[in-house]
Each structure stands twice: as structure tokens, then as C-alpha cells.
C-alpha positions in Angstrom: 0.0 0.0 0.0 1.5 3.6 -0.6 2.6 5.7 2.2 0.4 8.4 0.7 -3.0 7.1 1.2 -3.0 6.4 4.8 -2.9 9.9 4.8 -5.8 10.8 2.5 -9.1 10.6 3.3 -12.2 9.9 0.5 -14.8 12.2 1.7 -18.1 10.9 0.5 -21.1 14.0 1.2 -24.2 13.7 1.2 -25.2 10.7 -0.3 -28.5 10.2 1.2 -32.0 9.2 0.0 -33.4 12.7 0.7 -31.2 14.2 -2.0 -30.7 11.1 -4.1 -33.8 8.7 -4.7 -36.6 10.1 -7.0 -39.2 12.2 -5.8 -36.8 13.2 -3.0 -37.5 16.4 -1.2 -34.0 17.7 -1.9 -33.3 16.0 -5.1 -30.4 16.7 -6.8 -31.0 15.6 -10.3 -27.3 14.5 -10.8 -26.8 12.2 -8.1 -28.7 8.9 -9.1 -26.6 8.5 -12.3 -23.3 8.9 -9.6 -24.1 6.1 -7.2 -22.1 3.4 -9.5 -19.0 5.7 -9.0 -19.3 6.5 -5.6 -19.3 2.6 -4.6 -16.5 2.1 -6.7 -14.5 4.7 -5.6 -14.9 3.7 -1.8 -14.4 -0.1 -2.5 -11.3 1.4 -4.1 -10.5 3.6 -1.1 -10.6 0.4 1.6 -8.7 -1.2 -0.7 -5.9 1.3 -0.6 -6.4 1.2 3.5 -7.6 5.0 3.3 -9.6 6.6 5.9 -13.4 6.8 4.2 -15.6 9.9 6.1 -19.3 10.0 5.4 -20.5 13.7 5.4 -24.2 13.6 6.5 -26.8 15.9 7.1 -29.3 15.1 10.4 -31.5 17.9 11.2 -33.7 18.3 14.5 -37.7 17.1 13.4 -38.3 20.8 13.9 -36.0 22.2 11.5 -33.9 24.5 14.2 -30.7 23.7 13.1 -31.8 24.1 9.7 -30.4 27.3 7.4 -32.6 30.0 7.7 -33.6 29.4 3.9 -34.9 26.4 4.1 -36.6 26.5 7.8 -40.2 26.6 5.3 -39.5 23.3 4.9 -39.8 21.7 8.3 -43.4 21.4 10.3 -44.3 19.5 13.4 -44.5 16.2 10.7 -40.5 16.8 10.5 -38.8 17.4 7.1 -35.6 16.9 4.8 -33.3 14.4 6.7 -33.9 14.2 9.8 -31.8 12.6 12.6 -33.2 8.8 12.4 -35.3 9.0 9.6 -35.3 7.1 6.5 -34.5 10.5 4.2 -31.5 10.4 6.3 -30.4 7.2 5.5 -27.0 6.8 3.0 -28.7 5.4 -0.3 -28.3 1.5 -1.0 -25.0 0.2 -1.8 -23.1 2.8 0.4 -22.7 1.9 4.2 -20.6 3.0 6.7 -18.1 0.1 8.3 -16.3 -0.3 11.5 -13.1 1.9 11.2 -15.2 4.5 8.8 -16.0 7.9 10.6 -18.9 9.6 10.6 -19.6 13.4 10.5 -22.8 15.4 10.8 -23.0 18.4 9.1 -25.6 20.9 9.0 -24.5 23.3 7.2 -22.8 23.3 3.7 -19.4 23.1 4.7 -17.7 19.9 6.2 -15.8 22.1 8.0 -18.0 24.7 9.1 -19.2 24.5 12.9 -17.8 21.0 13.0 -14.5 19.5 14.4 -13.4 17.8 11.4 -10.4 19.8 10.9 -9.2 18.7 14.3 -10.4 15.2 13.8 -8.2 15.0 10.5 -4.8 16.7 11.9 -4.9 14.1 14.9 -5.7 11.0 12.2 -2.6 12.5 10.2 -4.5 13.0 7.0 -3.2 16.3 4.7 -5.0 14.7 1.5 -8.6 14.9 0.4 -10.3 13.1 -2.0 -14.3 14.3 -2.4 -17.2 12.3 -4.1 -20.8 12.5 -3.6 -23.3 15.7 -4.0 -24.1 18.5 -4.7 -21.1 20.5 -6.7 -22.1 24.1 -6.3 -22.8 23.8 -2.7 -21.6 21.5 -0.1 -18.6 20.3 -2.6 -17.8 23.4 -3.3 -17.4 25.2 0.1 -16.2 22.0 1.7 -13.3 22.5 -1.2 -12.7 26.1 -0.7 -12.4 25.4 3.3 -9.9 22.5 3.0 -8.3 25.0 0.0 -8.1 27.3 3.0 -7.2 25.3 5.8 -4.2 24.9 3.7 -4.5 20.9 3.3 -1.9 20.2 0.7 -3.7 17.8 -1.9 -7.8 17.9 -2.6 -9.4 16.1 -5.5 -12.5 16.3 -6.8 -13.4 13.2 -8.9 -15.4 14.6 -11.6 -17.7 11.6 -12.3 -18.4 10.6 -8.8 -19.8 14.0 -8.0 -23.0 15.9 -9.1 -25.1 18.9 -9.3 -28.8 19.2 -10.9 -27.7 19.9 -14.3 -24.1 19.2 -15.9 -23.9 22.8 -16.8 -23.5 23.5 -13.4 -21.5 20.7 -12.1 -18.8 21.8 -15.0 -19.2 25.7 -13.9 -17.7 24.5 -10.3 -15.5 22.0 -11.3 -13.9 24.6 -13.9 -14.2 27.3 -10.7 -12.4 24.4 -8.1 -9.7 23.6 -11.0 -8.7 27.3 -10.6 -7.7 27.1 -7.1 -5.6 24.3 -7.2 -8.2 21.3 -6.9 -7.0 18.1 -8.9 -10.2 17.0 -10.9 -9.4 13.1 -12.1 -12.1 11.1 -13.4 -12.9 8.1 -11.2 -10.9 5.3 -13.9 -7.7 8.2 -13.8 -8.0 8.2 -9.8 -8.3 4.8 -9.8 -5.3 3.8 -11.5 -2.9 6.6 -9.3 -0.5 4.9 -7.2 
């Protein structure tokens, strides 16, 4: 195994039936057509004996952790991913396994009002790869942060991540290329050493 990817982590954000299955509240159209390469992409990460970290939003049933924008959204009934609820859950084919680590987010960021920064510094990690959804958002300012944070090395593979329409996904990924952000396809990240 190479030295290098014990200290990269494959951040995988968002993948969760509330943004991803049809007829989700939050869909984002992109992200069914991803799933394929977001599996293959963490089998290939265990394989490589990388740390895998499963960004996740879990709101409270009442929305007050929720950004102000989408507050509308939550009622007494609950709404969008909600702590312990199905729409929470990661979509099929992606689970989380013992040595895996889990982060709640609920905010855009990965980094924002989190301790994930810490948690990677103490794990020795200064390489990020990112997969999941949705580009012009939570990809995108999680990017910028670690960009900021001064991590060394952050991907974005370009086919394991999506937006609602291609246009946009290739508006970010052009924007993220600009600062420095590697942007492989999965077969090119795949066949790194």
C-alpha cells in the first residue's frame, strides 16, 4: 500500500436518500446517475487502507438547526433528513463500516461548525479526495475550506460527483480547478499509485 493514502481521506457528502432517490425532497437531479462511482470509488479507497468519512446531514424534526432558507421546509411532521429518519439514511450500496468515521454536518461546509479539521490533523491526514453531492454547494465550500485550511492535496473526482444539471457541475468543477483542486475522473484516480 502507498505511504500516501494512509494519509488521504475519501470524503463521501451527502449521499443520502433525501437528496438522491426520485421524488426526493432535496433531489439533486445528478446524483442517481453517480451512485455506481461513488461505490467504486470507496471499494477502491478500503482497498488502498484509506480513511473513508461520510459527510451527512441530520437535522432536529423541527428544523432549528436548519439554514434560515430552508426553515419553510420543516413542520411539526418533521422534514428533509432528519436525525433517524429514512430520508436520512445513506442510499443502497453505500454503508458505513467499523473503522469508517462519521460526521454530521448541518451546514454546507464539512468544515464549518464542525470539528473535522481537528479530527483530520490528529488521524494525520493532509489529503482529500471528495465524491458525492451536490457540486455548487456542499462540494464546493467543503473544497474552498480545505483550499483554505491549507490541506496540501484535494481532489474532486469529476464523475463521482454531481449537481442538478451538468452545466452547473462543470461551472464549479472549472471554478475548483482554478484554485488548485486536482479534478481526475474516477478510472484516472483509480489507476494513481
Amino acid at each position: 500500500m502507498a505511504e500516501k493514502w494512509k494519509k488521504t481521506a475519501l470524503f463521501v457528502i451527502d449521499m443520502q436518500k433525501d437528496f438522491v432517490l426520485p421524488g426526493a425532497p432535496l433531489l439533486v437531479d445528478g446524483a442517481a446517475a453517480i451512485v455506481p462511482d461513488v461505490i467504486k470509488a470507496v471499494q477502491v479507497a478500503r482497498e488502498r487502507g484509506m480513511l473513508v468519512v461520510w459527510v451527512v446531514r441530520e437535522h432536529d424534526s423541527l428544523g432549528r438547526d436548519v439554514e434560515l432558507f430552508r426553515r419553510h421546509l420543516y413542520t411539526e411532521k418533521g422534514g428533509p433528513t432528519v436525525k433517524g429518519r429514512e430520508g436520512a439514511e445513506l442510499v443502497e450500496g453505500l454503508e458505513i463500516h467499523e473503522g469508517d468515521y462519521k460526521l454530521v454536518k448541518t451546514r454546507f461546509s464539512a468544515f464549518f461548525a464542525t470539528h473535522l479539521h481537528s479530527f483530520l490533523q490528529t488521524s494525520g491526514i493532509d489529503s482529500l479526495v471528495i465524491v458525492g453531492i451536490q457540486t455548487p454547494n456542499c462540494i464546493r465550500q467543503t473544497v474552498f475550506d480545505a483550499v483554505a485550511l491549507d490541506y496540501p492535496s484535494v481532489s474532486v473526482i469529476v464523475d463521482a460527483t454531481a449537481a442538478k444539471t451538468p452545466e452547473v457541475h462543470s461551472a464549479n468543477i472549472f471554478d475548483m480547478k482554478n484554485i488548485g483542486v486536482a479534478t481526475p475522473t474516477l478510472s484516472e484516480w483509480c489507476e494513481a499509485n
